[in-house]
N, C-alpha and C positions, 0 to 999 in steps of 0.2 A: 502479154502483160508487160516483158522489158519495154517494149515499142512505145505500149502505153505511157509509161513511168519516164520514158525516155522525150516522149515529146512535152507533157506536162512543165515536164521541167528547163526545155528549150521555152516556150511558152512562157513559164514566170520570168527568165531572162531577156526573153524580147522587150515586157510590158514594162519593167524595170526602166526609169529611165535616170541618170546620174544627174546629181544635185551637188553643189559645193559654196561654200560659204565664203561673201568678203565681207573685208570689214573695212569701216568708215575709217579717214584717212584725217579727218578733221578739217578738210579746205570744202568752202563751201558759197555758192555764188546765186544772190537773188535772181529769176532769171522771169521773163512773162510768157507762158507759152503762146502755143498759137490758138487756141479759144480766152487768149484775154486774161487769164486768170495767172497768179504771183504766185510760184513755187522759187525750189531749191535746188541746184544743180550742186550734186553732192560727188564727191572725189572717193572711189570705191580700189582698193587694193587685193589682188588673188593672183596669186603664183607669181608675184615680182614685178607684174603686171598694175598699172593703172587704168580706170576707165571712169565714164561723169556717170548718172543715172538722177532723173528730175524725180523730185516730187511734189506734192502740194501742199502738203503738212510741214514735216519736221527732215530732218535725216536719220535715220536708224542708222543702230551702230554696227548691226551687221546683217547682210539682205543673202536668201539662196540664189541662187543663180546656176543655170542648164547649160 
């Protein structure tokens, strides 16, 4: 029964997988992808950390990120 109890629970730890949040930095660049179409190359801030992330709509002010 422990073995049982014991993997189950290795098991919800595996499937788990970390998620954390950044948030919009307010710099933001019209950009055309490569199928043609006019998005936003939007400036994302996490853990001190800068990165771009496109999108087609708008910029959100804060996106999950793995």
């Amino acid at each position: 029964m422990k073995k049982l109890l014991l993997a189950i629970t290795l098991l919800m730890f595996a499937n788990s997988s970390f998620s954390a949040t950044a948030y919009f930095t307010g710099r933001q660049v019209q950009v055309q992808t490569i199928t043609y179409q006019y998005g936003w190359n939007c400036e994302y801030r996490y853990a001190g950390r800068t990165f771009w992330q496109v999108f087609t709509g708008f910029c959100p002010t804060q996106i999950e990120i793995q």
